[in-house]
C-alpha positions in Angstrom: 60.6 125.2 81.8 62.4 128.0 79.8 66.5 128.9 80.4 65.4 131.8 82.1 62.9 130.4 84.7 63.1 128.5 87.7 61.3 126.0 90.1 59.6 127.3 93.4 59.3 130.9 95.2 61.5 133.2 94.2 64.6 135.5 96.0 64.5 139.3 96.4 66.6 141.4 93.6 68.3 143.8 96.4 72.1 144.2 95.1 73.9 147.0 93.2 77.1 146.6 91.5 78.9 147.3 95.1 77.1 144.9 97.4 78.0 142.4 94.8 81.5 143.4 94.7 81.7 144.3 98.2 80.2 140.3 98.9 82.6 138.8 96.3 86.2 141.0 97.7 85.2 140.3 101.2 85.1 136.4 100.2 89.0 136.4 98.7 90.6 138.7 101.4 89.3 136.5 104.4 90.2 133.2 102.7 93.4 134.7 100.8 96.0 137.3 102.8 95.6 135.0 105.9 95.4 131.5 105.0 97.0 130.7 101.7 100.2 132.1 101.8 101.6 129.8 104.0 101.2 126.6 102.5 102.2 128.5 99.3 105.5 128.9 100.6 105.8 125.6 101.6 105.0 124.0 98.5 107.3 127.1 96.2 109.6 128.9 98.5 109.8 132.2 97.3 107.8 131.1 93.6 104.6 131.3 95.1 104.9 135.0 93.4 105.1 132.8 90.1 102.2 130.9 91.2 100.3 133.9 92.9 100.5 134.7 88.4 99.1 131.9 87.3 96.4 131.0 89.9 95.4 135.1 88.5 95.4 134.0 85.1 93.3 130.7 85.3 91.1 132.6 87.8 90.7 135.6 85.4 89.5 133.1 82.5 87.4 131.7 85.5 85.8 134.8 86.4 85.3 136.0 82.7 83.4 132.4 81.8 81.5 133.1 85.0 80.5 136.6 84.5 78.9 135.4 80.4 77.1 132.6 82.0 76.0 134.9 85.4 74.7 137.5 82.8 72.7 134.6 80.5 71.3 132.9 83.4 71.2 134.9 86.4 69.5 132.6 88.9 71.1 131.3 92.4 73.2 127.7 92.1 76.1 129.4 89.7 78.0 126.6 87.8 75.2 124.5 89.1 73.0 126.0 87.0 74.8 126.7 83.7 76.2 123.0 83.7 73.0 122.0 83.7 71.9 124.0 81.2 74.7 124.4 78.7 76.1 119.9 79.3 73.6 118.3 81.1 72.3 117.2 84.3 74.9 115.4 85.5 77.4 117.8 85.3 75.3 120.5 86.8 75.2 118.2 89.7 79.4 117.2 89.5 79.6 121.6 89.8 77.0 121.6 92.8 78.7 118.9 94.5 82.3 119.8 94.3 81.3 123.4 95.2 79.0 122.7 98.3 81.5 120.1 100.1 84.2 121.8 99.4 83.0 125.1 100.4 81.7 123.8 103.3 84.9 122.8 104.2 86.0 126.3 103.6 83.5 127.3 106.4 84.9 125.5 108.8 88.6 126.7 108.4 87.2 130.0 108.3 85.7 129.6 111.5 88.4 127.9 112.9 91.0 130.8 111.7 88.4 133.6 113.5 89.0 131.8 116.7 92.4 130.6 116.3 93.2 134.5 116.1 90.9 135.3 118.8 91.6 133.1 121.5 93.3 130.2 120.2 92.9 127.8 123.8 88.8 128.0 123.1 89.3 127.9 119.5 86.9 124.9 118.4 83.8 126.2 120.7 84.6 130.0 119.5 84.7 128.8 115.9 81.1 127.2 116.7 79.4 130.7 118.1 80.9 132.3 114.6 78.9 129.7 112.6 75.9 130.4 114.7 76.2 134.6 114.5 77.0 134.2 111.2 73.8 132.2 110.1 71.7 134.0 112.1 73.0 137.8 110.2 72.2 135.7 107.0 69.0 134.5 108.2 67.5 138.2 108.0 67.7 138.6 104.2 70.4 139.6 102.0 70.2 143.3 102.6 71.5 143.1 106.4 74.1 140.3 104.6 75.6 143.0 102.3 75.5 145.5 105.3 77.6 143.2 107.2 79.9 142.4 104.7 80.6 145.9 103.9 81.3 146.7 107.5 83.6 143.7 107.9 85.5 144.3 104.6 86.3 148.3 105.8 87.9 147.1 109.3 89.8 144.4 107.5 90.9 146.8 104.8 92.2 149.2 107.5 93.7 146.6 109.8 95.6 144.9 106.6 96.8 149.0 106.2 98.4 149.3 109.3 99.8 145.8 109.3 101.5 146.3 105.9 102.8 149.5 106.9 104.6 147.7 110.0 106.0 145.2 107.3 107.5 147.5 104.6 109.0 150.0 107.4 110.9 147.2 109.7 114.4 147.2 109.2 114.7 143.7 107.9 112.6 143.9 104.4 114.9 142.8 101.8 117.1 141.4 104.5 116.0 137.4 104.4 117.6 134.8 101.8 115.0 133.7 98.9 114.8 130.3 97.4 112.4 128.9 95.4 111.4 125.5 94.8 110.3 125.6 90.7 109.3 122.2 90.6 106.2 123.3 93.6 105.3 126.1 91.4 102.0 125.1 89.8 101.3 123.6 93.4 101.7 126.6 94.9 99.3 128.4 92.4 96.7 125.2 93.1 96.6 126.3 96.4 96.7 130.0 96.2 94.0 129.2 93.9 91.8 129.0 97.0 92.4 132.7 97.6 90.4 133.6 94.6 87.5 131.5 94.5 85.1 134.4 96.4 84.2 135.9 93.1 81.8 132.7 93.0 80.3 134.3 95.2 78.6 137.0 92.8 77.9 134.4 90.3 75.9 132.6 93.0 73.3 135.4 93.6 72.3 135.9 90.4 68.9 136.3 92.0 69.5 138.2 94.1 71.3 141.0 91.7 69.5 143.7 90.5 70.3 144.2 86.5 72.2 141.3 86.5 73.3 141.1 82.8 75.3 144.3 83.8 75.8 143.8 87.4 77.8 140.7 87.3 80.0 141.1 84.4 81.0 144.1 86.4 81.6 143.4 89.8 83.2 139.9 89.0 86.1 141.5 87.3 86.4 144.7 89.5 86.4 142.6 92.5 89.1 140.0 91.5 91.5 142.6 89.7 91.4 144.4 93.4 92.3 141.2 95.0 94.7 140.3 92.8 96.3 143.7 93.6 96.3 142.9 97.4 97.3 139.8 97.3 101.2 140.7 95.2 101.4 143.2 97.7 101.0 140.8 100.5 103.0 137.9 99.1 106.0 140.3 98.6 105.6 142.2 101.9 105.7 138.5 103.9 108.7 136.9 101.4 110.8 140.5 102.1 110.0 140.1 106.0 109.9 136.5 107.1 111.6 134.7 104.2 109.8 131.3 102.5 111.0 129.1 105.2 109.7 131.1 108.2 106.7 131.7 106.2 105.7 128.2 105.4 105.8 127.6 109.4 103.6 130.3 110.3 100.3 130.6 111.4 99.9 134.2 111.7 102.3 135.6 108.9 101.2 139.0 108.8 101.8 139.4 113.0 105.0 137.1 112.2 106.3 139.9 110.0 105.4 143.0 112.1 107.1 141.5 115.1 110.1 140.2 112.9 111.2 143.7 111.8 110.5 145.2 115.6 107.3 146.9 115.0 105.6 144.4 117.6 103.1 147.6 118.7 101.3 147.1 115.4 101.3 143.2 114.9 97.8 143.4 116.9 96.4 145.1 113.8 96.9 141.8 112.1 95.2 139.8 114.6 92.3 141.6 113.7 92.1 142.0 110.5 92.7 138.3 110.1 89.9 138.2 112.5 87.4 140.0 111.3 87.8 139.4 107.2 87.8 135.0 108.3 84.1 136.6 109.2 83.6 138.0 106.3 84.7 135.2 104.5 82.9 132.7 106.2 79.5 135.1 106.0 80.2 135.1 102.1 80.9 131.6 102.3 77.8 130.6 104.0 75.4 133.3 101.2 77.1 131.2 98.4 76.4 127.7 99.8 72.9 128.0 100.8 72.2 129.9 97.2 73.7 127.1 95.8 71.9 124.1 97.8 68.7 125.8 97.2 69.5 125.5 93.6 70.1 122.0 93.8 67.2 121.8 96.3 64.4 123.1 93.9 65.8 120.7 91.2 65.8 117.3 93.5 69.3 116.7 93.8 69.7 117.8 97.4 66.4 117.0 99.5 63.3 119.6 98.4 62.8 120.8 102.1 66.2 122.9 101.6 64.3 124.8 99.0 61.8 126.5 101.3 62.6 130.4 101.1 61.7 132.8 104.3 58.5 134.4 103.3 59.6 137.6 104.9 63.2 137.9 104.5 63.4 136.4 101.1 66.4 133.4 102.2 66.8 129.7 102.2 66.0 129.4 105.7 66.2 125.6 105.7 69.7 125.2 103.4 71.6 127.7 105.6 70.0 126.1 109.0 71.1 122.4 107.9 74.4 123.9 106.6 75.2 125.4 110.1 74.9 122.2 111.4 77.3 120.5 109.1 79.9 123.1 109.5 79.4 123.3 113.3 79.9 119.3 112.9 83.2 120.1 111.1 85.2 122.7 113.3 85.3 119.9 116.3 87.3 117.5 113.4 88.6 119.5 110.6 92.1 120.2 110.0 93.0 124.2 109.1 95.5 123.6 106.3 94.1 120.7 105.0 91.1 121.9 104.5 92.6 124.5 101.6 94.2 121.8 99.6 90.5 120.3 99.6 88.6 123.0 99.1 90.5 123.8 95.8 90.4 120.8 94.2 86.2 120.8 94.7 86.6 124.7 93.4 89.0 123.7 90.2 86.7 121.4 89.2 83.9 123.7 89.7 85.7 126.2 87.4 86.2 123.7 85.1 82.4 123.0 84.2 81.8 126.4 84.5 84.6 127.0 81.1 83.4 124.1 79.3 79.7 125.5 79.9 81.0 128.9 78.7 82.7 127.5 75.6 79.1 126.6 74.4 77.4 129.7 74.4 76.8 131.1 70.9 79.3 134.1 70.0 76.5 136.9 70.8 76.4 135.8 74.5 80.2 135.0 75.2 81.3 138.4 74.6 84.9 137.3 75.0 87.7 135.3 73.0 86.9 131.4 72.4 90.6 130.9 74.2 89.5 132.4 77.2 87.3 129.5 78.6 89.4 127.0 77.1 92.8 128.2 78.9 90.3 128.5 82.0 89.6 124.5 81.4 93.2 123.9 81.5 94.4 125.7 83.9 92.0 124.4 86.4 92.9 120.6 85.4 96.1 121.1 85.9 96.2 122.9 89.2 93.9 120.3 90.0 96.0 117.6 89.5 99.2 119.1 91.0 97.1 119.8 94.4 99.2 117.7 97.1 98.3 113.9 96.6 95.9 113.8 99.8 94.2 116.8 98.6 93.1 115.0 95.5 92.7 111.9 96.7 89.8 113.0 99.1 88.3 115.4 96.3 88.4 112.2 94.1 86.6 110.0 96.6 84.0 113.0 97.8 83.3 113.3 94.0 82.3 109.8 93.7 80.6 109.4 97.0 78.1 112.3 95.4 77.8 110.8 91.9 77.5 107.3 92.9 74.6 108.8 95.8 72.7 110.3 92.8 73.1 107.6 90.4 71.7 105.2 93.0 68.8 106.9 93.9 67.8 108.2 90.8 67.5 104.1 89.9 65.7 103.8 93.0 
């Protein structure tokens, strides 16, 4: 089998350059503006701005590795795929692995941040009926996906508007004590980290792309330079209104701020854009993870039945089903802000593989500096490591629960 070929039936090639973008943007707003800033805070105090820089850098490296590999091997599975084919099996597998449990994880929080905004009391069933409407849009191909995902990101965009307006008019911007906590820096970037891992999601439907030797490299860095964008806006906007210390309590930081500087009429529009874009990134999050398991289906190292693609709309009908389960499985346990610390330390070392795979392409197919993917590698081992000790702990244990799995039935 050639680089450029792959086991089993094969996905439709139905996205343009702004269905990819539009798929990857929608992934980092959802998990970003209303999930990640919080913990930030916590960890940095007002030097989450300092790590909102760095986690931009190592991402941009990121993105640029994955956008050279996306172009030379544009198949589903992302790192999956070009670890395998640029170091080996095994760390194809380690990418798969960290990227599937970790972004399942992501799922759930997702899901549970929809409902926690919705109607908090009924939040675990609620976040159950988003899994299930959300499989079912993916379940009619990738088209209707995009279509979605466009839809949701416009209402989110326009919700985040009106919310940031109420933010930078109240009377109290500027008003708050900053401190910052240096030495939580690079923690704070480990964890807003997370808000940037959506451009994965482009990487992932490769197969899906149409042109994809000039599709990805596109969309991957137009989508993550908007973000980044976004997100400075939003990080000073909540420091300016709330402070570190209220913001590291809150759950809803963007209504937080409205109502702190007595524009309380338009904290609602934050509700709902925090609503609606945890749908968005939960539908992006679900497209990447089947992709991805299907990848690792067709090649053995996830059972073969997940690699059976609708014969009419074109998806992997049995990945996404068994992964609805799981993450319906994981909103009745799963903790919200936990689950961030997690999911970025499966993501980092993701990233990781997918720079060291990069760093291997020959110098016609990297079309960027040889640093790049090296200060990628290192940036993600070190945000890695300075995750908050559970964090790693669990992504250390999850890593050899997979590895140990495959090297013990691949003896059998």
């Amino acid at each position: 089998m050639s680089d450029d070929q792959q086991p089993g039936p094969r996905l439709a090639r139905r996205l343009g350059t702004g269905d990819a973008v539009v798929i990857g943007l929608g992934s980092m707003i959802g998990a970003g503006v209303f999930s990640a800033f919080a913990p930030a805070a916590a960890a940095a105090g007002s030097g989450l701005l300092a790590g909102l820089a760095i986690a931009g850098v190592v991402a941009y490296c990121n993105a640029t590795s994955s956008a050279a590999l996306a172009a030379r091997y544009p198949h589903s599975g992302g790192t999956y795929v070009y670890g395998r084919q640029r170091l080996g099996d095994w760390w194809g597998f380690a990418a798969g692995w960290g990227f599937v449990v970790g972004k399942t994880a992501s799922c759930a929080a997702m899901a549970l941040t929809f409902a926690a905004y919705v109607a908090p009391e009924f939040a675990r069933p609620l976040a159950v009926l988003a899994v299930l409407g959300i499989t079912a849009v993916n379940f009619f191909g990738i088209t209707k996906t995009a279509g979605v995902a466009r839809a949701l990101l416009a209402v989110t965009l326009a919700a985040l508007a009106v919310a940031l307006t109420a933010v930078f008019a109240a009377d109290n911007v500027g008003a708050v004590p900053l401190t910052a906590h240096p030495a939580g820096v690079l923690q704070s970037a480990g964890l807003l980290f997370f808000a940037f891992a959506g451009y994965a999601r482009i990487a992932t439907l490769g197969e899906e792309v149409r042109e994809p030797r000039r599709t990805i490299p596109r969309a991957i860095p137009i989508a993550l330079g908007a973000a980044l964008v976004l997100y400075a806006v939003v990080g000073v906007g909540l420091l300016a209104a709330l402070g570190p210390e209220a913001l590291a309590t809150s759950r809803a930081p963007l209504a937080d701020a409205a109502r702190a500087g007595g524009l309380s009429p338009l904290a609602p529009a934050a509700t709902v854009g925090a609503a609606v874009a945890a749908l968005g990134a939960l539908l992006a999050l679900v497209t990447g993870i089947g992709r991805t398991a299907l990848a690792m289906a067709r090649n053995g190292d996830l059972p073969r039945r997940l690699a059976t693609v609708h014969p009419r709309y074109h998806v992997p009908r049995h990945a996404e089903l068994a992964l609805a389960g799981v993450v319906c499985a994981l909103v009745l346990t799963l903790d919200l802000r936990g689950a961030i610390g997690f999911s970025s330390f499966g993501v980092l070392v993701y990233y990781a593989i997918a720079n060291a795979a990069a760093y291997t392409l020959p110098a016609g197919e990297r079309h960027m500096r040889r640093w790049v993917p090296v200060l990628g590698l290192a940036g993600c081992l070190l945000l890695a490591v300075t995750l908050p000790w559970q964090s790693v702990v669990s992504g250390i244990a999850v890593f050899a629960v997979g590895l140990g799995g495959r090297a013990l039935l691949r003896r059998r």
